[in-house]
N, C-alpha and C positions, 0 to 999 in steps of 0.2 A: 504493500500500500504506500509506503515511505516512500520507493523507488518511482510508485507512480506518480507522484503528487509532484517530485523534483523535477519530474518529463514533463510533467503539465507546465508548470511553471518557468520553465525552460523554453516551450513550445511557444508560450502566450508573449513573455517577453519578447521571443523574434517579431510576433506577428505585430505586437505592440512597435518595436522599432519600425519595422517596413513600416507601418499604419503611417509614424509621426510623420516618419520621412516623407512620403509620399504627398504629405497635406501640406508642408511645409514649403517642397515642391509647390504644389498647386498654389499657396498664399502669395508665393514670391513669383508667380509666371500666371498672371490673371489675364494678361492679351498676350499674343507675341510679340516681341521687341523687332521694329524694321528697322532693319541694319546693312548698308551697303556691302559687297563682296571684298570692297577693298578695307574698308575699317576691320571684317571678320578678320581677313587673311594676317593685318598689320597688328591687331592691337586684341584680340581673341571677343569674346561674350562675356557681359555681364549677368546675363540670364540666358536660363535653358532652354525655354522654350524661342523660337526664331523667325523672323518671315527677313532671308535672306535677297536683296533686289541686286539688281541689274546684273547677275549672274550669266553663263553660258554655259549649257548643258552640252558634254561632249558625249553623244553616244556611241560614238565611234568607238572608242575606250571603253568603253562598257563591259562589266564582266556579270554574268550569273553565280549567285550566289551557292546555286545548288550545283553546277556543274554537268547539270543530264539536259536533255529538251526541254522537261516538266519543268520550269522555272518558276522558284517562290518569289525572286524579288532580283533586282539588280542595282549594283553600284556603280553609280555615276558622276563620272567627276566633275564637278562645279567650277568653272573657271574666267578669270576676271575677264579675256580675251579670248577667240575662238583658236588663234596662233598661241597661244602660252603653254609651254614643254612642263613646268613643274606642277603636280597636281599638292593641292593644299588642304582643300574641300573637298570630300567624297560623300555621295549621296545616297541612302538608304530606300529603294522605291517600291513600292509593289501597283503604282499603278496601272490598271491593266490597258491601257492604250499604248502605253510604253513598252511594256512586256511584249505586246503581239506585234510592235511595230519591230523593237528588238528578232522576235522569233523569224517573222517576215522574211527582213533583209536576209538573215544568216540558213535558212530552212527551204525558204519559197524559191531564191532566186540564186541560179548554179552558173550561169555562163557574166562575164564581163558584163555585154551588155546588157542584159536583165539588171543588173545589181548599178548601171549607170543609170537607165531608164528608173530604176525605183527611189534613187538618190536624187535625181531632176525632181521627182516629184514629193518627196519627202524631204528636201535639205534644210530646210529649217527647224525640222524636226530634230535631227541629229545633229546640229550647232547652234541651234537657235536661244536668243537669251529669253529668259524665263524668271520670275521670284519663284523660291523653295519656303515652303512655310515648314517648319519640323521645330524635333526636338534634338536637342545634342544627344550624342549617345553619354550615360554616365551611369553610373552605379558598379558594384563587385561583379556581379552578372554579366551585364551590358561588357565590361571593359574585358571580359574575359570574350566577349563573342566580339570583341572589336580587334582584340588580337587575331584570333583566325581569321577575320575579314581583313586585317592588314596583310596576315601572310597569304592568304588567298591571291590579293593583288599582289603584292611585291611577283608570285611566280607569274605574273604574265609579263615581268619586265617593264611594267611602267612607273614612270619617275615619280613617285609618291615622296612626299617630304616627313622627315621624322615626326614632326607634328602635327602630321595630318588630321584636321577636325572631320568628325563623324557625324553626321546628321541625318535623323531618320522622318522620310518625309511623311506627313501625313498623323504624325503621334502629338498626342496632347498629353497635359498633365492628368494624371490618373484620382482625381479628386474623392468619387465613390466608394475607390478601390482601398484609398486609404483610410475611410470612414470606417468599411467595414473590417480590414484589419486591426485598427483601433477600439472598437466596440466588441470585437470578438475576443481582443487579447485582454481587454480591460474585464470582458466578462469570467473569462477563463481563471485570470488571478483571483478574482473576489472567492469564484467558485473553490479552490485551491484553498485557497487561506480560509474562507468560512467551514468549509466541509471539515478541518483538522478542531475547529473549535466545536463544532456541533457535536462530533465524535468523543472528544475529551469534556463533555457536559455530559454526556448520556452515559461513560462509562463512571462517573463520581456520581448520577443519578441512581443508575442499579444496584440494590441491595445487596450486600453479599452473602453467597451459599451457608446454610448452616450446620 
């Protein structure tokens, strides 16, 4: 019972921490901050949450994250010019216009020409500038899957910069999420701590054997 009560308590405190964090996140990223491509690149973020402008998406450089046809998401590098060699900003995306336009180019069309004809009429698609609204990638999780997504890139040889910022388009601060870790870890403790007192009243309440 002892051993169980440590686990609870144990368990509730994580979910208690995720919770705070999470909220704390969300108090401090109420809009996302517009911020030019060149102030990110020079002087970083002051907040997580981002709506990145006058950016250029290069999808030429584009890698899938999954590595098979079935693709979950792709990064893409965000770049101040469409001529600019070092990547600084890498983009997190799953949206699916992208993806299929991604699949298109590289699946649908086999010979030169196909793949110049499809460029004519896609090219602003694949250098065209754009704002990115996301969130930075951060947390022990997150920085751990930012690692393989850095080594991911680095094997196709493209010039990624040591501190390459990570942004994942389309995520917001998770406000709920942290409500409800918060309210379930806070309930968990009480339960934890009251349950060892109700037990230690009830056995001073029983009369003993005679």
């Amino acid at each position: 019972m002892r051993r169980f009560r440590y686990t609870l308590i144990a368990v509730c405190l994580v979910l208690l921490f995720l919770g705070v964090t999470d909220l704390i996140l969300w108090f401090n990223n109420q809009e996302p901050q517009p911020i030019r491509i060149e102030t990110l690149e020079q002087t970083g973020a002051s907040r997580e949450w981002l709506q990145v402008k006058a950016g250029y998406q290069d999808l030429d450089r584009a890698i899938s994250t999954s590595g098979s046809v079935e693709m979950e998401a792709l990064l893409i590098p965000l770049v101040t010019h469409p001529d600019q060699d070092e990547i600084r900003i890498l983009v997190e995306t799953r949206k699916p216009q992208l993806l299929q336009l991604f699949q298109d180019y590289h699946f649908l069309t086999d010979t030169i020409p196909e793949k110049q004809a499809f460029r004519r009429e896609h090219g602003d698609e694949f250098k065209g500038q754009r704002d990115i609204t996301g969130m930075l990638v951060a947390g022990i999780i997150a920085r751990g899957n930012q690692q393989k997504l850095l080594k991911l890139a680095k094997e196709t040889d493209l010039n990624i910069a040591d501190d390459v910022i990570f942004l994942s388009e389309g995520k917001e601060p998770g406000k709920w999420r942290g409500v409800f870790f918060t309210v379930i870890g806070l309930l968990g403790l009480f339960k934890a701590f009251t349950h060892k007192k109700s037990v230690a009243t009830t056995v001073q309440e029983t009369p003993a054997d005679s």
